[in-house]
C-alpha positions as CSV (number, residue, x, y, z in Angstrom):
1,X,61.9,153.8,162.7
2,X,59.0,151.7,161.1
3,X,58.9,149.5,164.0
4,X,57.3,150.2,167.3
5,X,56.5,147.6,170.4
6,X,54.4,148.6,173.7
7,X,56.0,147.4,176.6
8,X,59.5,146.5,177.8
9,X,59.3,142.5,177.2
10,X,60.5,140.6,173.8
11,X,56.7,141.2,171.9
12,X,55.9,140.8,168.5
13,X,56.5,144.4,166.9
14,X,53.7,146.5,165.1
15,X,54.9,147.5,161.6
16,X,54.2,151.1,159.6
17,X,53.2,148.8,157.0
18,X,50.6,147.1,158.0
19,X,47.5,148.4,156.3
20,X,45.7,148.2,159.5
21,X,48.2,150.0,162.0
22,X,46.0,152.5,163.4
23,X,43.6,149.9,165.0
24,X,46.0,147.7,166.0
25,X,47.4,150.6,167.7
26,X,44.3,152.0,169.1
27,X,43.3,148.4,170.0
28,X,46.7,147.6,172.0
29,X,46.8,151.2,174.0
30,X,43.1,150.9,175.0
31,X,42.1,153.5,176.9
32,X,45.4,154.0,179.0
33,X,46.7,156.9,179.3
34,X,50.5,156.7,179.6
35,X,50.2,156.5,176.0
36,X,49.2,159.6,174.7
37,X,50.4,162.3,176.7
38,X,50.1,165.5,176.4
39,X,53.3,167.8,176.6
40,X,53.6,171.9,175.9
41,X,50.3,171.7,174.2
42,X,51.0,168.8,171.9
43,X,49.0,165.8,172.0
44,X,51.6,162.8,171.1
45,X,50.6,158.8,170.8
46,X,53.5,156.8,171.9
47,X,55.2,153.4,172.2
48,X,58.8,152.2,172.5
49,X,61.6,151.7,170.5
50,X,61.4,148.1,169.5
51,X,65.3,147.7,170.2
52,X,66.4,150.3,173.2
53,X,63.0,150.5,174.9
54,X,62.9,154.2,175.0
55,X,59.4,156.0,174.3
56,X,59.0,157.2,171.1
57,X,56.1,159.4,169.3
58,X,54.2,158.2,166.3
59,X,54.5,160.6,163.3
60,X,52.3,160.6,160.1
61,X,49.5,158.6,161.6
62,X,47.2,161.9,163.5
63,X,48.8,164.5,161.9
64,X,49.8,164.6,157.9
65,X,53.8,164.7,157.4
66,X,55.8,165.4,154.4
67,X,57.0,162.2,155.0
68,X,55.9,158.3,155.6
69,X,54.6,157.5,158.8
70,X,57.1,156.4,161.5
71,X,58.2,156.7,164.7
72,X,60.9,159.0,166.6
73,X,62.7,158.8,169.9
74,X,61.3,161.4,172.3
75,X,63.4,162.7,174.8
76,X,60.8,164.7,176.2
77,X,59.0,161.8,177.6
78,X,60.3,161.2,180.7
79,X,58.6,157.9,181.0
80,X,55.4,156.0,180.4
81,X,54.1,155.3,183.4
82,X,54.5,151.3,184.4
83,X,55.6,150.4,180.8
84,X,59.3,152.3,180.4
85,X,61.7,155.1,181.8
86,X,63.7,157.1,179.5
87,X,66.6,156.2,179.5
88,X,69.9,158.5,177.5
89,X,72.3,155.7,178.3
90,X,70.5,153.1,176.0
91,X,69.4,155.9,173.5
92,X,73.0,156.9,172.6
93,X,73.4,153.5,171.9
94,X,70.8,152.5,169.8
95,X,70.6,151.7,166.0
96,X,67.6,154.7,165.4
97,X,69.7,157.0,167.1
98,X,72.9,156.3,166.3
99,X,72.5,155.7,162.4
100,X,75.4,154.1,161.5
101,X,77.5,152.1,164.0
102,X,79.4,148.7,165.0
103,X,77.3,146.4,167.4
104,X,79.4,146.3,170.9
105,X,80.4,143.5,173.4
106,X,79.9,145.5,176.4
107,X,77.8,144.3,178.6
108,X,75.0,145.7,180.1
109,X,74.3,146.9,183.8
110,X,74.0,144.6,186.5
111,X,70.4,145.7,187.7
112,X,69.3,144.9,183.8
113,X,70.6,141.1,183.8
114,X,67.4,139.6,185.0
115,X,65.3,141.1,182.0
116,X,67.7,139.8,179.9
117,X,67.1,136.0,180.7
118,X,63.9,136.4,179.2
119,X,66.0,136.8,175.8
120,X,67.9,133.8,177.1
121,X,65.3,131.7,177.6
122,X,63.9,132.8,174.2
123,X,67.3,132.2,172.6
124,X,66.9,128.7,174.3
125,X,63.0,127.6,173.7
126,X,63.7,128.7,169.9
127,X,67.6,127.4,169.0
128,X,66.4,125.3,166.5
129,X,65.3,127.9,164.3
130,X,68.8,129.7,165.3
131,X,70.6,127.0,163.9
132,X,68.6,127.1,160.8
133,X,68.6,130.4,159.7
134,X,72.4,130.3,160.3
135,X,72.7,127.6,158.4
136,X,70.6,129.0,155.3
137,X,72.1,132.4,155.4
138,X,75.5,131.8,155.7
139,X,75.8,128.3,153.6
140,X,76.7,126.1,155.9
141,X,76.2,122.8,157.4
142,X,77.2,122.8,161.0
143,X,77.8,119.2,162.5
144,X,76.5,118.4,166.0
145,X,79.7,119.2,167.8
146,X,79.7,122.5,166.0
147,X,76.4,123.6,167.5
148,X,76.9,122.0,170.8
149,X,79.6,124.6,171.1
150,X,77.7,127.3,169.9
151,X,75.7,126.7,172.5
152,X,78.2,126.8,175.1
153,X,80.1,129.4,174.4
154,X,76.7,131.6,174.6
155,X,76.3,130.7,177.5
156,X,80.0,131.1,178.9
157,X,80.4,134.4,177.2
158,X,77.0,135.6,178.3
159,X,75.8,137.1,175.3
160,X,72.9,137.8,175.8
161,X,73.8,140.2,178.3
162,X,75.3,142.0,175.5
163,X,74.4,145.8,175.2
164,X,73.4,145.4,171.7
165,X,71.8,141.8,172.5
166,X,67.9,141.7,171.1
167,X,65.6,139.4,170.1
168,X,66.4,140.2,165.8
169,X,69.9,139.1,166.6
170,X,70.3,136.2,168.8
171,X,71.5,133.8,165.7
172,X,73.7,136.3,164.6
173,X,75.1,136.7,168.8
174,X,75.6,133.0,168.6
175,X,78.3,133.3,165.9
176,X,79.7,137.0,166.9
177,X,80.9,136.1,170.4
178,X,82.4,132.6,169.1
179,X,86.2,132.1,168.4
180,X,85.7,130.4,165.1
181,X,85.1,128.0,162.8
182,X,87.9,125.4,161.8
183,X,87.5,125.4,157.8
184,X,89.0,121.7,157.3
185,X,85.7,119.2,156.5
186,X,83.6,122.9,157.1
187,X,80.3,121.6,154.4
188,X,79.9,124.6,152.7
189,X,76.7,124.8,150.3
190,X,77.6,125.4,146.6
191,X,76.9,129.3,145.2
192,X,76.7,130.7,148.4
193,X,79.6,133.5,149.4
194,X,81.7,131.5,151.2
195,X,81.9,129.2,148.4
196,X,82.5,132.1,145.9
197,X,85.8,133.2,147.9
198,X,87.4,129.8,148.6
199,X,87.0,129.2,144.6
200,X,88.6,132.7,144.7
201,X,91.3,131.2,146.9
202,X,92.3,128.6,144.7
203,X,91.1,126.2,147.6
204,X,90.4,122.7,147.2
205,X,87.0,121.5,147.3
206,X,85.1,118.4,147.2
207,X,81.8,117.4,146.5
208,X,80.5,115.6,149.3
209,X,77.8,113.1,149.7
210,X,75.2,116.1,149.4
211,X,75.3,117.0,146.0
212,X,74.6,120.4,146.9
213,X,77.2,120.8,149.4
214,X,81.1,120.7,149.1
215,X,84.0,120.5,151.9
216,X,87.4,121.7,152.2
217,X,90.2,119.1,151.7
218,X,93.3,120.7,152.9
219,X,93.6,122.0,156.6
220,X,96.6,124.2,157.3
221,X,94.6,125.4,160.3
222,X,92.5,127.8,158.0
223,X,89.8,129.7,160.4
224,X,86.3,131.0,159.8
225,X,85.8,133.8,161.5
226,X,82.7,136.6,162.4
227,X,85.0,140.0,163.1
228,X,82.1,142.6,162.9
229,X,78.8,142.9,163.5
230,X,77.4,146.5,162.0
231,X,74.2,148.3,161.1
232,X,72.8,151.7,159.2
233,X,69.6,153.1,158.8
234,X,68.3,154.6,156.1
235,X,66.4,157.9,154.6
236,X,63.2,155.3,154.8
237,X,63.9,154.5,158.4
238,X,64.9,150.9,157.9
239,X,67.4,149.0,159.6
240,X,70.3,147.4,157.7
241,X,72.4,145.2,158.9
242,X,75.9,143.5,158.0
243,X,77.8,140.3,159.6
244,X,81.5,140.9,157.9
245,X,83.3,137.5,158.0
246,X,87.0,137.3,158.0
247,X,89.2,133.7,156.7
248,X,92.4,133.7,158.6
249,X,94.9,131.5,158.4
250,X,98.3,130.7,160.6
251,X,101.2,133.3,160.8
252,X,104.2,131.0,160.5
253,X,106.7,133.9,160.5
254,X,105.5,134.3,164.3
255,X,107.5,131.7,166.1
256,X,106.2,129.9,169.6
257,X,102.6,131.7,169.0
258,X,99.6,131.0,167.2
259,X,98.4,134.1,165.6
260,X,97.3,134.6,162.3
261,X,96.9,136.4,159.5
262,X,94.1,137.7,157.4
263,X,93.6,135.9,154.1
264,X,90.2,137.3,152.6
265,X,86.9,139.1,153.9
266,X,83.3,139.2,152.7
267,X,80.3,140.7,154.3
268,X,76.6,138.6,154.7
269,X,73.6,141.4,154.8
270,X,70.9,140.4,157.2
271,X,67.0,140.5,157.9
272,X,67.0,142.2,161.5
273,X,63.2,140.4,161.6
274,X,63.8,137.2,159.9
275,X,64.4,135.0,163.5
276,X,61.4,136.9,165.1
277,X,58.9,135.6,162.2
278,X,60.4,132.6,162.9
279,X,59.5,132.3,166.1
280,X,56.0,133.5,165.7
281,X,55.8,130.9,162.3
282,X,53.6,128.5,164.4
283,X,53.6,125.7,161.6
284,X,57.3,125.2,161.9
285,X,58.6,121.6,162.6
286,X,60.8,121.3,165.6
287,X,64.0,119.6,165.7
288,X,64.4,118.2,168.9
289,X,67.6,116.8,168.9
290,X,68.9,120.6,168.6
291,X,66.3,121.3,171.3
292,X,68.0,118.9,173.3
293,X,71.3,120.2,172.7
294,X,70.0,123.7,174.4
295,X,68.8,122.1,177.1
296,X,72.1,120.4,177.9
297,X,73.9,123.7,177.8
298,X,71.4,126.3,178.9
299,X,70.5,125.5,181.9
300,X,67.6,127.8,183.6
């Protein structure tokens, strides 16, 4: 990984690439112990996985490697005393271990819930930039009612007690654990991939007052849908990351049901960091009416 973090809470990560890593890192551990133990004769500097939690040992940093400087899970660290416990449950399942995986609705345990309403409460304090990058990345405009629900169903499906729940993701959450998205009126910014694949369609769209944005004109109870929620890393130990879309539409040969049918599918790519440099950007404007919307919904 080319991430790392120091404790168990939702912190600002320390990058490989920033040019001054070392004394950031030396700064941060100070003069504690915990980490850099030394185990079978081998002196390792640690930290935790910015996304399971589990200690890891910096590589490339003390010791030249034949490759670029990152970080490794360590399951020989049993813990880091007061900071984290390893823990093989949360290993299996994460992204730097598992390379190449679909993200999971399972929830976690029980005696993990209250460290995740810190993530809540970030997911709260910061739903206006949620909304945005949603918004931006997938190309569309979502109308007051659409993000009150949002909002709701977060909350009433609990997702941020997800297993796979972190900080990089909670937009992304907001959309994965939701039913859908009605495409009738949907505003759906020109250019973007949506757009491509209703012109692909043969849909009907109009501009609408926005000259950037256009809407869909015919219902037949067409559905925008998030089906898949998947990552890989790389040689260069970087996170990728996929949202795969699905647009659905009624199965009329199904009689006295409503299921549908799949009609077309596309994939977004995502910036696992973008939302946490959005919370740290401190010269963003806040929209409070969105704020406001949270507060209605997620209550403390």
């Amino acid at each position: 990984m080319r991430q790392i973090k120091f404790t168990t809470a939702y912190e600002q990560i320390l990058s490989f690439d920033d040019k001054d890593f070392k004394i950031k890192y030396e700064e941060r551990i100070g003069n504690n112990p915990g980490y850099t133990q030394t185990i079978n004769g081998v002196r390792k500097h640690l930290a935790l996985c910015p996304l399971c939690n589990n200690p890891v040992t910096i590589l490339g940093i003390y010791k030249k490697i034949n490759e670029t400087p990152h970080a490794r899970h360590d399951a020989t660290i049993s813990e880091i005393p007061n900071v984290t416990v390893f823990d093989k449950y949360k290993l299996e399942r994460c992204p730097y271990y598992k390379r190449n995986a679909d993200y999971v609705k399972e929830y976690v345990p029980e005696t993990e819930e209250p460290q995740r309403r810190e993530l809540y409460r970030i997911a709260k304090e910061n739903y206006d930039k949620a909304i945005y990058l949603l918004q931006k990345q997938i190309g569309i405009h979502m109308s007051k009612q659409m993000i009150e629900k949002l909002a709701e169903n977060y909350v009433m499906e609990r997702a941020y007690n997800y297993i796979d729940a972190t900080i990089y993701n909670i937009p992304w959450y907001l959309i994965y654990c939701f039913p859908g998205f009605l495409l009738y009126r949907l505003l759906i910014k020109k250019g973007c991939k949506l757009y491509k694949c209703l012109k692909h369609l043969g849909f009907s769209l109009e501009n609408s007052k926005n000259k950037e944005y256009v809407f869909v004109k015919d219902n037949n109870g067409y559905l925008l849908k998030v089906t898949n929620y998947r990552y890989s890393v790389n040689k260069e130990e970087k996170i990728n990351e996929w949202v795969d879309f699905s647009i659905v539409a009624p199965d009329n040969s199904v009689e006295n049901t409503l299921l549908y049918k799949p009609v077309d599918r596309f994939s977004i790519q995502t910036d696992s960091y973008y939302f946490n440099n959005l919370i740290n950007f401190t010269k963003w404007n806040k929209r409070q009416e969105l704020l406001d919307i949270a507060d209605k919904y997620m209550k403390p």
